[in-house]
Residue frames as a rotation matrix with the C-alpha (Angstrom) as fourth column:
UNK 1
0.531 -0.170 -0.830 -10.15
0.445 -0.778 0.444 -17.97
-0.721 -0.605 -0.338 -13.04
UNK 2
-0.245 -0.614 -0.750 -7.48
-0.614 -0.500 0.610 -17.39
-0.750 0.611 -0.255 -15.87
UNK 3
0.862 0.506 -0.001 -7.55
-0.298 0.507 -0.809 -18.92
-0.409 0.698 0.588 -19.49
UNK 4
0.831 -0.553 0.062 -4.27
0.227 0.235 -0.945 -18.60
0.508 0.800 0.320 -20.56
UNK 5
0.108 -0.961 -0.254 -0.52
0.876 0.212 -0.433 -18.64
0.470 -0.176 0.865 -19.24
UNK 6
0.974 0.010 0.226 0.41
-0.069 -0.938 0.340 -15.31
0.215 -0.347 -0.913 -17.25
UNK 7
0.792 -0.598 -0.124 3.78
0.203 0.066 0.977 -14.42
-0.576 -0.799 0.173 -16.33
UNK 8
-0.289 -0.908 0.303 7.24
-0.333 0.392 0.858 -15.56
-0.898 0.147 -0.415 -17.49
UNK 9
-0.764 -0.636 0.109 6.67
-0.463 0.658 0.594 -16.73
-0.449 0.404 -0.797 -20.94
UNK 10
-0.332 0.943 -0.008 3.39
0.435 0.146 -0.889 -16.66
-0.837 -0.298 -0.458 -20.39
UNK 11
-0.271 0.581 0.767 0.19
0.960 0.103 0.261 -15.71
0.073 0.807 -0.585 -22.96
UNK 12
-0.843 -0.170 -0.511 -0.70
0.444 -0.757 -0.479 -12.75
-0.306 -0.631 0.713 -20.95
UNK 13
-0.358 0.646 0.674 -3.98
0.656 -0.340 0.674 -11.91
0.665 0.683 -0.302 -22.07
UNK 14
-0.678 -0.529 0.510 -4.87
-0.153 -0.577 -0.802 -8.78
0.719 -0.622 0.310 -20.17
UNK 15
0.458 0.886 0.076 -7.92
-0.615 0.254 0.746 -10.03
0.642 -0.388 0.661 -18.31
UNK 16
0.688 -0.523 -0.502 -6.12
0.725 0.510 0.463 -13.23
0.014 -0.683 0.730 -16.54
UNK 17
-0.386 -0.922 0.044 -2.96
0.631 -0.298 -0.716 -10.53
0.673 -0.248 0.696 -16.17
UNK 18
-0.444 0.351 0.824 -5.35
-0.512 -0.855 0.088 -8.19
0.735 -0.383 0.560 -14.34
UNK 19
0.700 0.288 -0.653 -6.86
0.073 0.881 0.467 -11.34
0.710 -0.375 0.596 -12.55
UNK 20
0.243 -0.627 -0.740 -3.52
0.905 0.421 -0.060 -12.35
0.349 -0.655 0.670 -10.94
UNK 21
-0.383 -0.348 0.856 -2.90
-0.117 -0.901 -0.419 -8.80
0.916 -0.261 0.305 -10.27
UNK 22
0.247 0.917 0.312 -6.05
-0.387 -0.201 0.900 -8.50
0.888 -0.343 0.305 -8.16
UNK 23
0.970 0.059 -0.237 -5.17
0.140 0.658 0.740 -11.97
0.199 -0.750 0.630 -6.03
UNK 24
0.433 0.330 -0.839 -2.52
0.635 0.549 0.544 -11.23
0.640 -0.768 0.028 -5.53
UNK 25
-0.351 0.258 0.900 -2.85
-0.307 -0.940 0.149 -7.87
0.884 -0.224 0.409 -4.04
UNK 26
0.697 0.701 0.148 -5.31
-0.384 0.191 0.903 -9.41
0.605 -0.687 0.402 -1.89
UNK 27
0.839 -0.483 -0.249 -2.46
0.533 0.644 0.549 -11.42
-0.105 -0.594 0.798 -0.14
UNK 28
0.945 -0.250 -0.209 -0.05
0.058 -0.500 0.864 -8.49
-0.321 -0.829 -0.458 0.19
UNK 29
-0.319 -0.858 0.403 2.04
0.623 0.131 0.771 -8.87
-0.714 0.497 0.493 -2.55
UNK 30
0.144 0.103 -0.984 2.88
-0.127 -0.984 -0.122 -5.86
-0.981 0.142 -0.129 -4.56
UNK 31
-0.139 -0.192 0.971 2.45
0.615 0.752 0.237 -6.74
-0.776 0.630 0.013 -8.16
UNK 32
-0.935 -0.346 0.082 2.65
0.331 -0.760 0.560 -2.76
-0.132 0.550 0.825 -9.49
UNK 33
-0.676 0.574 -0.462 -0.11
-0.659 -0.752 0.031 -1.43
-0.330 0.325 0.886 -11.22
UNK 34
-0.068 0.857 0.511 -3.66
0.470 0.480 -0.741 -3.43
-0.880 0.190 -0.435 -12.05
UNK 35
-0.040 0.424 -0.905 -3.30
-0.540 -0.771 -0.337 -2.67
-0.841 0.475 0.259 -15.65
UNK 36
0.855 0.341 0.391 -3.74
-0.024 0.779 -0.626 -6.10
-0.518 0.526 0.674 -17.27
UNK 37
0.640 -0.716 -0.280 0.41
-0.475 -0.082 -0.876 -5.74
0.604 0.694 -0.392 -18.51
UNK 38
0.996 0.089 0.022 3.21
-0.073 0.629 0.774 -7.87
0.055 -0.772 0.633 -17.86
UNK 39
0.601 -0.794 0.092 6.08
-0.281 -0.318 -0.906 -6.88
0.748 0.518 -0.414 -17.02
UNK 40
-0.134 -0.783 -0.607 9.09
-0.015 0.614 -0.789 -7.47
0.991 -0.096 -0.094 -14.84
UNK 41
-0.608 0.084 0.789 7.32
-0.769 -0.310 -0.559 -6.21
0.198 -0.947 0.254 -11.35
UNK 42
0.447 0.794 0.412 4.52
-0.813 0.552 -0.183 -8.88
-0.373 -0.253 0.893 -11.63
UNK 43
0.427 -0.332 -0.841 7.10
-0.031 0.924 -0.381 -11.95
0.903 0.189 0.385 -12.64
UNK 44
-0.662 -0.749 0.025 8.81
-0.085 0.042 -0.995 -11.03
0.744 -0.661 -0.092 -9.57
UNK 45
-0.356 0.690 0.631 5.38
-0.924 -0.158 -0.348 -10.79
-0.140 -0.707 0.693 -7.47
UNK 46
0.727 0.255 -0.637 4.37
-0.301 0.953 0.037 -14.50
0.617 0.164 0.770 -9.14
UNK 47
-0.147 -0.796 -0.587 8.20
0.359 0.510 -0.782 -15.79
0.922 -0.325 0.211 -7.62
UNK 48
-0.929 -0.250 0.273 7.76
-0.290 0.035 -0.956 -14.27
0.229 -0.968 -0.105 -4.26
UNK 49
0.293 0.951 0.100 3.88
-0.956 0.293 0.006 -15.65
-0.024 -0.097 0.995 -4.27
UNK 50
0.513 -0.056 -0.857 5.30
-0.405 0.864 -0.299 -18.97
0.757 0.500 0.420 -5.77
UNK 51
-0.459 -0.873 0.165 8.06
-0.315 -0.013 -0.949 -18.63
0.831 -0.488 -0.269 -2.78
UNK 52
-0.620 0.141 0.772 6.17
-0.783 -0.171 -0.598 -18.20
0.048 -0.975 0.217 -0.08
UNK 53
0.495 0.852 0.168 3.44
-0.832 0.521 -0.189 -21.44
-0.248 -0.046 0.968 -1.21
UNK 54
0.348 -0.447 0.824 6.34
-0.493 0.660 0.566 -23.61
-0.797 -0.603 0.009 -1.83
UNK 55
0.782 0.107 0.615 6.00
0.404 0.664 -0.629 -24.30
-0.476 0.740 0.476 -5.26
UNK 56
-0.060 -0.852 0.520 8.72
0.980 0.048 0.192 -23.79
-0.188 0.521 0.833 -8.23
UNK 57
0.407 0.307 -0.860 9.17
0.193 -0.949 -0.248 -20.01
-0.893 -0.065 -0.446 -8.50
UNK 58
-0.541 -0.448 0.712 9.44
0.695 0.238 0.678 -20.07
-0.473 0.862 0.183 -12.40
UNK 59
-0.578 0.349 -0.738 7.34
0.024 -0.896 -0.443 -16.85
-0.816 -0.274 0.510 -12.19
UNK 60
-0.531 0.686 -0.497 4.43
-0.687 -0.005 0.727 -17.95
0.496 0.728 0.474 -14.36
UNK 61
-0.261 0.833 0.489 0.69
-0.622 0.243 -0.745 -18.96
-0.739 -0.498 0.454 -13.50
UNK 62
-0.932 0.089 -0.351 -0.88
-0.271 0.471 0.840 -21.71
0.240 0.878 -0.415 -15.52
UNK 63
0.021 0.913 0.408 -4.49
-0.989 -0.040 0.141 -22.57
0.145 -0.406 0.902 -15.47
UNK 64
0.760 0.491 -0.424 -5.20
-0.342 0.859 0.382 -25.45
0.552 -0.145 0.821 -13.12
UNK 65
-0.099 -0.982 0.158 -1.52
-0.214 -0.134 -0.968 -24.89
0.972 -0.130 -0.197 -11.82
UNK 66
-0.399 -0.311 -0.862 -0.41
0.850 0.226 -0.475 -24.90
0.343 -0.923 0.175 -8.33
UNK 67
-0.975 0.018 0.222 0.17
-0.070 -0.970 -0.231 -20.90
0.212 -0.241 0.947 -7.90
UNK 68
-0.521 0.796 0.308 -3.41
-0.518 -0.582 0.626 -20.30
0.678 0.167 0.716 -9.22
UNK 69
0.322 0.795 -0.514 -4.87
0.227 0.462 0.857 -22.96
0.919 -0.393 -0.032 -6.85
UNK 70
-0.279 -0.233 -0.932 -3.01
0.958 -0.004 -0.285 -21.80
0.062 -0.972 0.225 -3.96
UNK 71
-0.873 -0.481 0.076 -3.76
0.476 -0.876 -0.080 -18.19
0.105 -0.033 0.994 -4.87
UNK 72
-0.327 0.912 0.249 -7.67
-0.574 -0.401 0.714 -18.41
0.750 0.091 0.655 -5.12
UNK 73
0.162 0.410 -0.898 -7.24
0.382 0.813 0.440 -20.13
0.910 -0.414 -0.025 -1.59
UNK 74
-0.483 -0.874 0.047 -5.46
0.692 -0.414 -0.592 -18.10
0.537 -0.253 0.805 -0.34
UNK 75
0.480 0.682 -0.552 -6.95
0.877 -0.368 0.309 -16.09
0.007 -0.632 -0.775 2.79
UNK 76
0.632 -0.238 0.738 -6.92
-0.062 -0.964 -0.258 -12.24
0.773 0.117 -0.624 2.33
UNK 77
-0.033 -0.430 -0.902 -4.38
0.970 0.203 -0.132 -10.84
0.239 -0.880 0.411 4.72
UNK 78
-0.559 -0.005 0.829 -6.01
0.024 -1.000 0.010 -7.14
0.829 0.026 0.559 4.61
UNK 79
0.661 0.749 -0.054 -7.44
0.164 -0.073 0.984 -7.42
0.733 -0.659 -0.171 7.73
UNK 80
0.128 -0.724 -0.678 -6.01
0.979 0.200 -0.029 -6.47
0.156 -0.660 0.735 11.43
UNK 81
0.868 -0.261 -0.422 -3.83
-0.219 -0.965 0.146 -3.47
-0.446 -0.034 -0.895 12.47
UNK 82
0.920 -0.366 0.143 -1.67
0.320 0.485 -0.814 -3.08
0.229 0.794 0.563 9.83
UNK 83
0.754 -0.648 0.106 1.21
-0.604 -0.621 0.499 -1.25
-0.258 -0.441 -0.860 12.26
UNK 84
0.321 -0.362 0.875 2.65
-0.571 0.663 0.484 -4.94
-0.756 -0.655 0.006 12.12
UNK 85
0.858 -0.009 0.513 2.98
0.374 0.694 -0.615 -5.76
-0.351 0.720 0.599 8.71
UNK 86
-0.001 -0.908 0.420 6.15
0.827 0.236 0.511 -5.58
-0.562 0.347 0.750 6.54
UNK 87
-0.394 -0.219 -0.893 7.00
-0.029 -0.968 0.251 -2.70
-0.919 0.124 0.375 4.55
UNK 88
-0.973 0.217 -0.081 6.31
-0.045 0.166 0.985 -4.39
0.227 0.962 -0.152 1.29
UNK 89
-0.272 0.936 0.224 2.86
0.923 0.188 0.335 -5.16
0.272 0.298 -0.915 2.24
UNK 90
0.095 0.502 -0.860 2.15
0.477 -0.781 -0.403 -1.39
-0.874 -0.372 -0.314 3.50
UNK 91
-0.513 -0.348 -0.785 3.22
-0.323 -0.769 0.552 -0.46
-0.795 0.537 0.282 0.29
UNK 92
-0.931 0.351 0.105 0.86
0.349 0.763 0.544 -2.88
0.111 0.543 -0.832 -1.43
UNK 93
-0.366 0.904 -0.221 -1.75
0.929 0.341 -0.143 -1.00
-0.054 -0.258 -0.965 0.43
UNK 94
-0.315 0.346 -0.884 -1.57
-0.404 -0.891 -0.205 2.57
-0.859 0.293 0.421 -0.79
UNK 95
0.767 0.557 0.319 -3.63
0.299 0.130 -0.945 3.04
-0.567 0.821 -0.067 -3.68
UNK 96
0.340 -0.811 0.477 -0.80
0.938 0.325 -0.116 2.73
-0.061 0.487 0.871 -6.93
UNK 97
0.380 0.000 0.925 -1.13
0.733 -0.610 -0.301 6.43
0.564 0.792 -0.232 -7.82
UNK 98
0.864 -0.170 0.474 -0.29
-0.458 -0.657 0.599 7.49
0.209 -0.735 -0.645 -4.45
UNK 99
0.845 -0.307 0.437 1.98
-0.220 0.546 0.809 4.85
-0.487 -0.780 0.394 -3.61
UNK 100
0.583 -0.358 0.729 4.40
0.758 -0.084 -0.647 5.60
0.294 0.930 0.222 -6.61
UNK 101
0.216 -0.339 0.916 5.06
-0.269 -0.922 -0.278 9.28
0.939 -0.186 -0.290 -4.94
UNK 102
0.790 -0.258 0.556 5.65
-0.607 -0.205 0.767 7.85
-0.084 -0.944 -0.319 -1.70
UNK 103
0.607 -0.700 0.376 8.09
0.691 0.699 0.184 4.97
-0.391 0.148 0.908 -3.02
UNK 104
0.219 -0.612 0.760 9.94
0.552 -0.565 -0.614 8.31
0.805 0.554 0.214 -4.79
UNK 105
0.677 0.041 0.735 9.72
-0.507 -0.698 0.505 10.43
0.534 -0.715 -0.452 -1.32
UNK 106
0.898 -0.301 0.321 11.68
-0.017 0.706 0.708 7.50
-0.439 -0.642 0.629 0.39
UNK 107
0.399 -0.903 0.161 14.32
0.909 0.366 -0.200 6.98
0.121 0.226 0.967 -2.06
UNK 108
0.327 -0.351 0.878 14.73
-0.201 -0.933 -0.298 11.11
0.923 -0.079 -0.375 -1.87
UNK 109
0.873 -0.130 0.470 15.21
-0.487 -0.250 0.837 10.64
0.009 -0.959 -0.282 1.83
UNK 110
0.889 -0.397 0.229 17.39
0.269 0.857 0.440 7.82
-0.371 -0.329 0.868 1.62
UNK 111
0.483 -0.332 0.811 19.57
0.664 -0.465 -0.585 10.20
0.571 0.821 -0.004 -0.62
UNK 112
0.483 -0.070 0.873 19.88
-0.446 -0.878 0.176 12.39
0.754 -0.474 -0.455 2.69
UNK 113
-0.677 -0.735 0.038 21.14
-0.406 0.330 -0.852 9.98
0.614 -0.593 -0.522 4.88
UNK 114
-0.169 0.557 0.813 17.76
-0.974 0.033 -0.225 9.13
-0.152 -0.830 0.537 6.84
UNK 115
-0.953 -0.103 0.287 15.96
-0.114 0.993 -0.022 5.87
-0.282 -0.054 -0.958 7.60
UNK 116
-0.190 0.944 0.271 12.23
-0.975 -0.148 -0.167 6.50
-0.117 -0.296 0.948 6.72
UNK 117
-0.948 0.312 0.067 9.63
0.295 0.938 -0.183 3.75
-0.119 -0.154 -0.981 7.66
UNK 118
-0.327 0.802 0.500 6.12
-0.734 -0.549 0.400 3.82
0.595 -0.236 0.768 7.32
UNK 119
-0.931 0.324 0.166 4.30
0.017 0.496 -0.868 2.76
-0.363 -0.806 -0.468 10.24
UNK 120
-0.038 0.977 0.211 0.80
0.019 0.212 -0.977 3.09
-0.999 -0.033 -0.027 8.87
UNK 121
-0.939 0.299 -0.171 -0.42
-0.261 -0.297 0.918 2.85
0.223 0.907 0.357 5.03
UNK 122
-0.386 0.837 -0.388 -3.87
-0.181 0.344 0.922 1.34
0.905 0.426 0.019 5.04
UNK 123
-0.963 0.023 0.268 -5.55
-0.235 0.414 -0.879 0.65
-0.131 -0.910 -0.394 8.00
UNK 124
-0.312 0.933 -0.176 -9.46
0.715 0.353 0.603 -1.36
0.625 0.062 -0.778 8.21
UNK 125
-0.066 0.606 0.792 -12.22
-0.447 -0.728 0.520 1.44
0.892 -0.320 0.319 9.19
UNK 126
0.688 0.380 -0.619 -12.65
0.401 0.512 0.760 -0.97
0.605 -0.770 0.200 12.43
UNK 127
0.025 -0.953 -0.303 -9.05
0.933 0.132 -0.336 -0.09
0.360 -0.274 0.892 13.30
UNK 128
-0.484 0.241 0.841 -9.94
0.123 -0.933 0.339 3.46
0.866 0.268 0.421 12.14
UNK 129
0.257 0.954 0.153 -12.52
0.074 -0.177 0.981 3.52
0.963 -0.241 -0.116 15.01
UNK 130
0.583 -0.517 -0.626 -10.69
0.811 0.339 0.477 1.86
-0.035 -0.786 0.617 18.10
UNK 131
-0.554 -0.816 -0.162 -7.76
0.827 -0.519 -0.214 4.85
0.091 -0.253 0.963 17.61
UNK 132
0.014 0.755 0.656 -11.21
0.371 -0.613 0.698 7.23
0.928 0.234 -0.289 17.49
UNK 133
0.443 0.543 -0.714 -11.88
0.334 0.639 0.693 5.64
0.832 -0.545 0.102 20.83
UNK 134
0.724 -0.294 -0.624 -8.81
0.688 0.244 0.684 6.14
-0.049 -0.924 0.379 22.28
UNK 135
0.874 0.118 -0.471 -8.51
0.119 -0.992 -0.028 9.63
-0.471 -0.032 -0.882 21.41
UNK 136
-0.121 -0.963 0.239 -5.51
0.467 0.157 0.870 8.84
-0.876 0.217 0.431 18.78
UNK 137
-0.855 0.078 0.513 -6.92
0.428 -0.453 0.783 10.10
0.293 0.888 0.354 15.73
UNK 138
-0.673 0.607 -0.423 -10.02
-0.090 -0.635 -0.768 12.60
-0.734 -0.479 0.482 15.58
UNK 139
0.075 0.853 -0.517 -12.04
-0.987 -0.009 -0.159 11.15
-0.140 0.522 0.841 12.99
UNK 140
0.517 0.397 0.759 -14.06
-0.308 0.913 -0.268 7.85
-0.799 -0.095 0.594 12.17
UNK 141
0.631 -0.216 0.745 -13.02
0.600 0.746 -0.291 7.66
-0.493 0.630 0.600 8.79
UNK 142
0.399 -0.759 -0.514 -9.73
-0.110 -0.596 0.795 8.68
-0.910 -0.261 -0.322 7.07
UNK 143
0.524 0.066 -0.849 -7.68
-0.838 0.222 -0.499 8.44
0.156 0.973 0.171 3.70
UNK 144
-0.525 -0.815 0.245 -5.95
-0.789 0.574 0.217 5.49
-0.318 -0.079 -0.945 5.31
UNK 145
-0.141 0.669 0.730 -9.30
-0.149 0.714 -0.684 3.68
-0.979 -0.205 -0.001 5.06
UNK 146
0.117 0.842 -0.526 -9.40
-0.708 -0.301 -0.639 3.61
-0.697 0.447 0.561 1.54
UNK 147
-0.429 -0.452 0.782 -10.37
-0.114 0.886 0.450 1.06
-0.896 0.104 -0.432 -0.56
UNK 148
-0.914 0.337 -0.225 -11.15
-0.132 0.278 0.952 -0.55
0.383 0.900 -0.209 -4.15
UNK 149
-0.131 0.953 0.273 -15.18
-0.991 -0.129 -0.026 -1.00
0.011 -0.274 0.962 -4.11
UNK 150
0.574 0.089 -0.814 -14.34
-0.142 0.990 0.008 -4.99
0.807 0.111 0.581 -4.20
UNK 151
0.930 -0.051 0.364 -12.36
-0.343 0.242 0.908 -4.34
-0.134 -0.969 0.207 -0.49
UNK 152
0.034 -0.999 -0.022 -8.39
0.991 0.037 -0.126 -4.27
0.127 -0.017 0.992 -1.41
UNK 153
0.084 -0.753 -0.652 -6.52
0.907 -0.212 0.363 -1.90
-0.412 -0.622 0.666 -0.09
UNK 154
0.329 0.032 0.944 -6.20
0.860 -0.423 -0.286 1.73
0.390 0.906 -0.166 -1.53
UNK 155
0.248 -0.013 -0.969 -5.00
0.713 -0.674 0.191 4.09
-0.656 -0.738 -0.158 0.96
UNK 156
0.477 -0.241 0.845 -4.09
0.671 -0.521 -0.527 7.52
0.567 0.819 -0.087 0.23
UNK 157
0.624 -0.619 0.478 -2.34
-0.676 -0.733 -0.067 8.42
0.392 -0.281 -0.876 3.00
UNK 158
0.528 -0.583 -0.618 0.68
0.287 0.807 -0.517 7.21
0.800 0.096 0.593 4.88
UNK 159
0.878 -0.115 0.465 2.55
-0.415 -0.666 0.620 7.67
0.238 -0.737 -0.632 7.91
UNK 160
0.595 -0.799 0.088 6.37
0.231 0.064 -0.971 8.04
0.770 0.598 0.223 7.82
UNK 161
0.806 -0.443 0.392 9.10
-0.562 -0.367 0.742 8.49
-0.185 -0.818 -0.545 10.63
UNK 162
0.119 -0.921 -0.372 12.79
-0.810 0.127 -0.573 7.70
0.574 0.369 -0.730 11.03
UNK 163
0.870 0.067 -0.488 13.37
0.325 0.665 0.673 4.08
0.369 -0.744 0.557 12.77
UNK 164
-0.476 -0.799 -0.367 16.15
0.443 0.142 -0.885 5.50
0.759 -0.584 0.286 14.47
UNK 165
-0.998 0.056 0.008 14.31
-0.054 -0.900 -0.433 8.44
-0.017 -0.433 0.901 16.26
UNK 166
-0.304 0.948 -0.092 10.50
0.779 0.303 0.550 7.62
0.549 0.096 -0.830 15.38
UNK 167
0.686 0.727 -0.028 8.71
0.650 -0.596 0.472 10.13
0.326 -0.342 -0.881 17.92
UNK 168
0.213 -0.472 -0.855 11.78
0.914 -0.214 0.346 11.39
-0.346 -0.855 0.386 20.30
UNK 169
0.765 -0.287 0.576 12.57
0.059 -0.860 -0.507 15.10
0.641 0.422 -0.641 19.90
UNK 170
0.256 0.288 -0.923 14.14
-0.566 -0.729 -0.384 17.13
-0.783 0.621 -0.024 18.97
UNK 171
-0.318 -0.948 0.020 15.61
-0.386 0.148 0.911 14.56
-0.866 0.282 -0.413 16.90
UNK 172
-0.649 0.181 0.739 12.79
0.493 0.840 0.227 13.78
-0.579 0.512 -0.634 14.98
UNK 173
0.267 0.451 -0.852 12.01
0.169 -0.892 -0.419 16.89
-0.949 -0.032 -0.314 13.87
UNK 174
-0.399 -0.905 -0.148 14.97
-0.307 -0.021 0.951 16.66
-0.864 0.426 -0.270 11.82
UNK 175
-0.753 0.321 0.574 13.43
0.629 0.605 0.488 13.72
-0.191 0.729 -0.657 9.52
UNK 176
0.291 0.956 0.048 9.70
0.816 -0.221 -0.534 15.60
-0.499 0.194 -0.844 9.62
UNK 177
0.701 0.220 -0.678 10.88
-0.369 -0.702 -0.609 18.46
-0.610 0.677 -0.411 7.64
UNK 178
-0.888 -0.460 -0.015 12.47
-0.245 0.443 0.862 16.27
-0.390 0.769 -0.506 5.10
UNK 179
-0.336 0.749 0.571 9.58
0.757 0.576 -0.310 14.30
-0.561 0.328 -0.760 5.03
UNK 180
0.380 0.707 -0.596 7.37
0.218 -0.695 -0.685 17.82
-0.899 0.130 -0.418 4.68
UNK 181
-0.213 -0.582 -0.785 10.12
-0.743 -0.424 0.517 19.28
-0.634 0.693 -0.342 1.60
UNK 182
-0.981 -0.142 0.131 10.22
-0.046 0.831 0.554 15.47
-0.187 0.537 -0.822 0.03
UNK 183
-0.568 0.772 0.285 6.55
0.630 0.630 -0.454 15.21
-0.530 -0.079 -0.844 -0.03
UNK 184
0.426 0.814 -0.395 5.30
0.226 -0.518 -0.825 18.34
-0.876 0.262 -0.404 -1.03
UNK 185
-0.385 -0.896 -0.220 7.96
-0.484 -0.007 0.875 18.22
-0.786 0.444 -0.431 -3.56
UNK 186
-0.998 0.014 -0.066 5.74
-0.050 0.488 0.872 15.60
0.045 0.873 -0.486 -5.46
UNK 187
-0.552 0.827 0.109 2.56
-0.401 -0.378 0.835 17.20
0.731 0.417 0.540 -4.91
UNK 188
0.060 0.537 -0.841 1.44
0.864 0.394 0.313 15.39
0.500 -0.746 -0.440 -1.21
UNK 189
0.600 0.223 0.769 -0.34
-0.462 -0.688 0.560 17.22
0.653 -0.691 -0.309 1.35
UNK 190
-0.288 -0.638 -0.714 1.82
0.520 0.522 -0.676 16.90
0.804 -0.566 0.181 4.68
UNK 191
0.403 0.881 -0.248 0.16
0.648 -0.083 0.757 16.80
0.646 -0.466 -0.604 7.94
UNK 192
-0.026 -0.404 -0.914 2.41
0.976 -0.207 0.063 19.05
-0.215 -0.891 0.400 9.65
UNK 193
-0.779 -0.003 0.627 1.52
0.359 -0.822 0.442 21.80
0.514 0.569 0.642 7.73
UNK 194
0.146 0.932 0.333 -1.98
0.308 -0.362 0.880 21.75
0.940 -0.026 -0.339 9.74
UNK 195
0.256 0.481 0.839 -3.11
-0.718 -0.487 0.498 23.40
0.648 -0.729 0.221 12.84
UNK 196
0.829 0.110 0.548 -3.37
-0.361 0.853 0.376 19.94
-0.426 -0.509 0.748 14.50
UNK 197
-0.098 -0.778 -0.621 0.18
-0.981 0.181 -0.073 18.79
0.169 0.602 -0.781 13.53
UNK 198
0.798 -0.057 0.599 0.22
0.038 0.998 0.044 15.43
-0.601 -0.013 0.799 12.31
UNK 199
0.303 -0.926 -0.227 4.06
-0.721 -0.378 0.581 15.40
-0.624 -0.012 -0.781 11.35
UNK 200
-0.683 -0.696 0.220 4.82
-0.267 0.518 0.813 12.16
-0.680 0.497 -0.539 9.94
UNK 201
-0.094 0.691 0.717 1.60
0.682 0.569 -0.459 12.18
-0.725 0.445 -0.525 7.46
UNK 202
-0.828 -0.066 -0.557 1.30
-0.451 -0.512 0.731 12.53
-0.333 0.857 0.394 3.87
UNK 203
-0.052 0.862 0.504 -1.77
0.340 0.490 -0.803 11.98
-0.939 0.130 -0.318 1.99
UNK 204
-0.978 -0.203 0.051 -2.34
0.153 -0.525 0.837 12.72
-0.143 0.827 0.544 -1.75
UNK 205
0.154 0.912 0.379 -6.05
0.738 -0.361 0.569 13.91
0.657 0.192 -0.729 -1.57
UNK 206
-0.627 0.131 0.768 -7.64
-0.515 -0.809 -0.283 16.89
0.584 -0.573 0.575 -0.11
UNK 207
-0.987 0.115 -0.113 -9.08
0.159 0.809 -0.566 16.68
0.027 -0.577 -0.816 2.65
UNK 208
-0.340 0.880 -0.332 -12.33
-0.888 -0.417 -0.194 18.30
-0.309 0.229 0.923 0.96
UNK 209
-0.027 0.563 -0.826 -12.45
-0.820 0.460 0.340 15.14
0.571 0.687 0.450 -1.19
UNK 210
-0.874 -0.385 0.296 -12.26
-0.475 0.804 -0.357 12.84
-0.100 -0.453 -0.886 1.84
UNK 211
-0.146 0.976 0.161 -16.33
-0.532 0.059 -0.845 12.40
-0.834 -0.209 0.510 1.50
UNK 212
0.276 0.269 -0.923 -15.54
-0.959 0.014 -0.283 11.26
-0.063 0.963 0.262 -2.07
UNK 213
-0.495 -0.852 -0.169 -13.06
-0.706 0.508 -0.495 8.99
0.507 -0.126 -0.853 -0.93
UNK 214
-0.674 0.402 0.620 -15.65
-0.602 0.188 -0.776 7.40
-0.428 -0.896 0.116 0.99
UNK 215
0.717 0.697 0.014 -18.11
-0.383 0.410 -0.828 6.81
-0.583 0.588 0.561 -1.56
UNK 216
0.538 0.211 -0.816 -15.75
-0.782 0.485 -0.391 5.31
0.313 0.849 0.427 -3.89
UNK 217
-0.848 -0.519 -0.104 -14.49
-0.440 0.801 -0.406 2.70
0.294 -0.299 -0.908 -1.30
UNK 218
-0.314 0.712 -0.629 -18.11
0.138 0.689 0.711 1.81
0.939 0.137 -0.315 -0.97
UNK 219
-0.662 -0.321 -0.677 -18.13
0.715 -0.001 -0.699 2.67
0.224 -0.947 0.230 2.62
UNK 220
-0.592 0.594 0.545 -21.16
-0.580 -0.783 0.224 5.32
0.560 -0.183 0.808 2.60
């Protein structure tokens, strides 16, 4: 899987550094950008990977190691409704370029006094359907659904609300035009702008290119 050290100390050649990205993405750990560099976000993704499999968290992979055998065992956890997962791992599942501007939209709120959460980032096209079904969302497929053409996560949209106040008005009005000001602020579309108000969604595509968005998660 790798040839040489990663990590801490590590060789880092960018192939095996893009490797361990990848895996472990796939298991919901946020490990920055897939860009085959190693820096101080992906030693800290190796230690909470190393953490959570038990082994020494000396944030470096060695071939034949522990990590790397527990990591290419390791059963995806992109699957489900992702309402339930931790914050880190919803943020693991926006696609980086989007998920940069929403990790800046948050800390802007948090600057105001609010609480944002996101309750959705990614959700599986199955999921996508079932809320079709039951007249929650009006389409089959969405930018939450997107993904890498190898099936990891990539959303491009997100859905944001205050955990104090989540839905209840009027008081959650309050947060949704932060959100709207904070978002469009760094170039997201925000869903309360539309006809159909979807208040606590941002997305960084149009929603012309949602067909594209389709084809390059493989999903045509």
């Amino acid at each position: 899987m790798i040839e040489a050290s990663v990590g801490e100390d590590g060789t880092n050649r960018v192939d095996d550094v893009r490797a361990i990205q990848w895996l472990l993405l796939r298991i919901g750990i946020d490990p920055g950008a897939v860009d085959g560099l190693a820096g101080l976000r992906l030693i800290t993704a190796i230690r909470t990977a190393q953490d959570r499999f038990g082994v020494e968290a000396d944030g470096r992979i060695d071939p034949g190691g522990q990590t790397i055998a527990h990591l290419t065992n390791a059963r995806a956890t992109w699957d489900g409704d992702s309402r339930n997962w931790p914050q880190e791992r919803k943020l693991a599942s926006l696609h980086p370029r989007f998920r940069s501007r929403i990790v800046r939209v948050i800390a802007a709120l948090k600057r105001d006094g609010l609480r944002p959460t996101i309750v959705y980032g990614w959700r599986s096209v199955a999921v996508q359907r079932r809320l079709l079904r039951e007249g929650v969302t009006q389409v089959g497929f969405s930018f939450h659904n997107a993904q890498t053409p190898d099936g990891l996560p990539a959303a491009w949209a997100a859905d944001l609300v205050d955990d104090r106040w989540y839905w209840t008005e009027p008081e959650c009005h309050v947060f949704f035009r932060a959100l709207g000001a904070a978002g469009k602020a760094e170039g997201l579309i925000w869903g309360g702008d539309w006809t159909f108000r979807d208040w606590a969604h941002l997305q960084g595509r149009r929603n012309a290119e949602l067909a594209s968005v389709r084809r390059e998660s493989g999903l045509t």
